[in-house]
C-alpha positions in Angstrom: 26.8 8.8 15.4 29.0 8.1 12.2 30.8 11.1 11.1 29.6 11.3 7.5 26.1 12.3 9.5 24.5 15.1 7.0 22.9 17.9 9.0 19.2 19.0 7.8 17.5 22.4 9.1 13.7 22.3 8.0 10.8 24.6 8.4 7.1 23.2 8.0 8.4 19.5 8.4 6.2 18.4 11.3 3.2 17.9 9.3 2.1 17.5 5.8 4.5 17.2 3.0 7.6 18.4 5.5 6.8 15.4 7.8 7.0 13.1 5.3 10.2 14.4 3.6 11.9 13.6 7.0 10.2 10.3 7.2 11.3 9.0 3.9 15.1 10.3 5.5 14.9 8.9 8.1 14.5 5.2 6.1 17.5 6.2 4.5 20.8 4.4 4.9 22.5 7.9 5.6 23.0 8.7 8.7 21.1 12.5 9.6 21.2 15.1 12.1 18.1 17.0 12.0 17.0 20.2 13.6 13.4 21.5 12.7 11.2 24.0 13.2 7.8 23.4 14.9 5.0 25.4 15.6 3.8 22.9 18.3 7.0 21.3 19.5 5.0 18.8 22.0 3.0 17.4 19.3 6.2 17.1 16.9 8.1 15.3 19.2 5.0 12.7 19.9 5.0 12.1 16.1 8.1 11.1 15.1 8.3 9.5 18.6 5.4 6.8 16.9 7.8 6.5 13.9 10.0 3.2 13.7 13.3 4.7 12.6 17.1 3.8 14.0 17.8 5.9 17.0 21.8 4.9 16.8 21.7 6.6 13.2 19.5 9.7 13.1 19.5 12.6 16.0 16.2 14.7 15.8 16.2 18.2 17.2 12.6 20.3 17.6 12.9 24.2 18.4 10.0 26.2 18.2 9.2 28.3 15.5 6.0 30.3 14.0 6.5 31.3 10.5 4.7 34.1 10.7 6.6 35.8 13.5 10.1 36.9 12.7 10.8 37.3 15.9 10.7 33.8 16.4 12.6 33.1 13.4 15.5 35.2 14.9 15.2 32.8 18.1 15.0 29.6 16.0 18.0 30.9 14.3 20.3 31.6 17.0 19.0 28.3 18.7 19.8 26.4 15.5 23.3 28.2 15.2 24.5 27.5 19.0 23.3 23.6 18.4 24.8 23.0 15.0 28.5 24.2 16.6 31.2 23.9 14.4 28.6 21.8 11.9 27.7 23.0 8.1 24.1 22.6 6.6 24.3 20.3 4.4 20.7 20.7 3.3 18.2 24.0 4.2 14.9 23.1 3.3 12.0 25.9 3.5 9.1 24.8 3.2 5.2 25.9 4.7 3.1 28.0 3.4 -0.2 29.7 3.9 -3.4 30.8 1.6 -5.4 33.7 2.7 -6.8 37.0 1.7 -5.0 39.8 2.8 -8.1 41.1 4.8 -6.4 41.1 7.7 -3.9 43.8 9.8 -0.2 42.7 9.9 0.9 40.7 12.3 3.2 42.6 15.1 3.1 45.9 13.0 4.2 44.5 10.0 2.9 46.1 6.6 2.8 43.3 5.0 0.1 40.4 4.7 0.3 37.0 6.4 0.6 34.8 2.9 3.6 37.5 1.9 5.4 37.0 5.6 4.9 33.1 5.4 5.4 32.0 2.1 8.5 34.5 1.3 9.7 37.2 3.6 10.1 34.4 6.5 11.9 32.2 4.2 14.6 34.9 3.3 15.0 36.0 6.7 16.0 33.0 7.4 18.3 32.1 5.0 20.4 35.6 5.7 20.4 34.2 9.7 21.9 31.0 8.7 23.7 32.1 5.6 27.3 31.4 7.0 26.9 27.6 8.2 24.9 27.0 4.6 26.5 24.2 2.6 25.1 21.5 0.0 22.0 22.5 -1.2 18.9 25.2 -0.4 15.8 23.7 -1.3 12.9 26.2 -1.4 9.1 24.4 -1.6 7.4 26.7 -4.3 4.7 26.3 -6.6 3.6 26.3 -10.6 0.9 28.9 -9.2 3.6 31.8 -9.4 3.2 31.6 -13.5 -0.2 33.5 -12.3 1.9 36.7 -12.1 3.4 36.8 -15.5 2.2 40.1 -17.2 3.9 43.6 -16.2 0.9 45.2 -14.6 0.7 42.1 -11.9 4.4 42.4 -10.8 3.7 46.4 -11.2 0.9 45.9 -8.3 2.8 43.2 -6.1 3.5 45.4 -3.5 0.2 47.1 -3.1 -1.3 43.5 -3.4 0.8 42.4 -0.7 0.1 44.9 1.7 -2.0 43.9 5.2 -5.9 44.9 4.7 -5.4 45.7 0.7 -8.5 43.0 0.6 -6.5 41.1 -2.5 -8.1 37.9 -3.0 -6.4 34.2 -1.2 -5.5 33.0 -4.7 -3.9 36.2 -6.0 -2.1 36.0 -2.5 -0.5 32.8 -2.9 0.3 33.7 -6.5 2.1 36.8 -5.7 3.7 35.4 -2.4 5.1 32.2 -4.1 6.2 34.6 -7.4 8.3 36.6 -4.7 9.5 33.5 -2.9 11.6 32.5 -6.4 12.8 36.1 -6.8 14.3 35.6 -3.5 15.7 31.8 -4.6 17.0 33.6 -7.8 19.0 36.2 -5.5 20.6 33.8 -3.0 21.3 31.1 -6.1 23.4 34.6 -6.8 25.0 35.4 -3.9 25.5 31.6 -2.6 27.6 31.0 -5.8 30.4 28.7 -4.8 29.3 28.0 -1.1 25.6 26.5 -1.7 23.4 25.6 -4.6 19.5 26.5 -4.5 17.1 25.0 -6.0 13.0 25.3 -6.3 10.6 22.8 -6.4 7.2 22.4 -7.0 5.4 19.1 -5.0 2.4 19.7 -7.4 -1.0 19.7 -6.5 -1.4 18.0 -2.9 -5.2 18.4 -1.9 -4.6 16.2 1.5 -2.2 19.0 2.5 -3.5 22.2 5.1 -2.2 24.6 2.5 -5.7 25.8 1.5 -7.5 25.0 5.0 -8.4 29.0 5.5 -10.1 29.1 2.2 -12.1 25.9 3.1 -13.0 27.2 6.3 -13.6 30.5 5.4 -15.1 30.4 1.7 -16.4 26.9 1.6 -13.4 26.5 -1.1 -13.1 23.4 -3.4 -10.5 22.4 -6.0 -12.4 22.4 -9.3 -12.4 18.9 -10.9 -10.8 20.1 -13.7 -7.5 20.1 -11.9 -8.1 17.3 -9.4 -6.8 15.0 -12.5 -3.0 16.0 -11.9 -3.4 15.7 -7.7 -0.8 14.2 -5.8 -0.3 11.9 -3.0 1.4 13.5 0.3 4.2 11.1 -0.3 4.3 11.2 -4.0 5.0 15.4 -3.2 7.7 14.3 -0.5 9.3 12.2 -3.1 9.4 15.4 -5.0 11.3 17.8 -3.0 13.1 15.2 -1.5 14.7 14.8 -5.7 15.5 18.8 -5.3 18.1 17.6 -2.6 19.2 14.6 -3.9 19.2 14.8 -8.2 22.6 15.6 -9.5 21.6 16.6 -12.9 21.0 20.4 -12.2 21.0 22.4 -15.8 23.9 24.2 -16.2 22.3 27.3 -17.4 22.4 28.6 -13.0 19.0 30.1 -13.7 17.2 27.3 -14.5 16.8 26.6 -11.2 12.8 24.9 -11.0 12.4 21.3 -10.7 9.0 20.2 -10.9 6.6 17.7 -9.8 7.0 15.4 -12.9 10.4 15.8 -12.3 11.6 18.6 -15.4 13.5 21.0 -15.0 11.6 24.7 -16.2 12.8 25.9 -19.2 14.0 29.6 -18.9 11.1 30.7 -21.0 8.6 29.6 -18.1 10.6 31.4 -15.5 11.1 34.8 -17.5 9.2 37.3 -15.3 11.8 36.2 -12.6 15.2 36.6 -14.4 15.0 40.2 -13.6 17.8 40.9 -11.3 16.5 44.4 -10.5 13.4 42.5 -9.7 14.8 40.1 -7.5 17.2 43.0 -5.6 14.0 44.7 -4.3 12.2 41.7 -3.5 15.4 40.7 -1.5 15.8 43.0 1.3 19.2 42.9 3.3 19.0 41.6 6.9 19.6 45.1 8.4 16.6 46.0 6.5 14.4 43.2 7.5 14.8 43.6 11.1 14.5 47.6 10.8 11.2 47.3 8.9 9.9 44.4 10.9 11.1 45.4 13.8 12.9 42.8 14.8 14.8 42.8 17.9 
């Protein structure tokens, strides 16, 4: 493999919008080293065994993960670590996420709800696990619904909303999880100042994605019409975080960090419930504190 190989670690790329991130890569001229994350290793590696890609050029990696299991984080993490070897990441891309009421006990102990562990907590554990080898650029999948927490008494309740069996609705769930998720992108863009750049990105509204498969299921849920006018193709979403990674024209304002689906960067006015440093210290929790809380072992 050339030597000017990039090295990608993904989470939720074997299906969905994640699968076809790494599809478009891999029709790339670049040559790629890819490890990812996969709930159902098996069935990842049949997929992009059925895509026509060049073997010579692109390495693919698959080590289980479930994002909603720390403890399998810590293992993808150490995995990851031993096969990258003396290898940076050039590009960490979190993505996956989950939307369901928090009706539900934590899993393994945890006091939190599912949405909260998937769609922010995981996330951040993460990065802290592979924080050393992080290079380029962290590219965290997030979402315009986090502008649904915007007034004091919201971000006031986030942690009792957040809780495991507080019975908070799957939309206010998503809401508050996502709004957490760029706290925690605000607080490593911090403390990854000179080593990597992060950057948020919304795909937009992607209906042929599982995001909201629980509420279906569940709640016989359906996107109203009135928004169905701004959906999304799956690749047309790719194509979207895929320009987080690859667009060079970052503001130079190091809070305006959200690139969105029609391909603007937020203005800080959108994004001012998360400028809050305080805000995004509490919603930031060391690793020590992660593992101690979650028990992670």
């Amino acid at each position: 493999m050339a030597s000017n190989v990039k090295t990608v670690v993904a989470t939720g790329a074997t299906s969905g919008l994640g699968f076809e991130a790494i599809k478009q890569l891999l029709a790339e001229g670049q040559s790629y080293r890819f490890i990812l994350g996969a709930r159902d290793r098996k069935r990842a590696e049949k997929e992009f065994s059925d895509l026509h890609y060049d073997r010579q050029k692109h390495s693919l990696t698959f080590l289980p993960i479930q994002l909603n299991d720390l403890r399998t984080i810590k293992t993808f993490a150490t995995q990851t670590l031993e096969k990258l070897g003396s290898f940076k990441i050039d590009l960490l891309l979190l993505n996956a996420g989950i939307n369901k009421p928090a009706d539900e006990p934590g899993i393994n102990g945890s006091k939190w709800c599912e949405s909260y562990i998937v769609n922010s907590l995981s996330q951040h554990y993460l990065t802290h696990l592979l924080r050393e080898r992080l290079a380029g650029r962290v590219v965290i999948v997030s979402s315009g619904a986090m502008r649904g927490v915007s007034d004091s008494v919201r971000i006031e309740q986030l942690e009792k909303d957040l809780t495991a069996e507080s019975g908070t609705h799957f939309q206010q769930t998503y809401e508050n999880s996502k709004f957490t998720q760029l706290l925690t992108a605000h607080w490593w863009r911090r403390e990854l100042k000179g080593q990597a750049q992060v950057v948020a990105v919304s795909p937009g509204l992607i209906p042929d994605t599982n995001l909201a498969r629980h509420a279906m299921e569940r709640m016989n849920f359906k996107f109203p019409e009135s928004i169905m006018k701004d959906a999304k193709s799956i690749p047309e979403g790719a194509q979207s975080i895929l320009a987080a990674y690859s667009r060079q024209d970052v503001p130079q304002d190091p809070a305006q960090i959200f690139l969105t689906s029609w391909g603007e960067w937020w203005p800080l006015d959108v994004l001012a419930s998360t400028l809050d440093t305080a805000l995004q210290d509490k919603w930031s929790p060391s690793l020590a504190q992660i593992e101690k809380e979650e028990v992670v072992e």
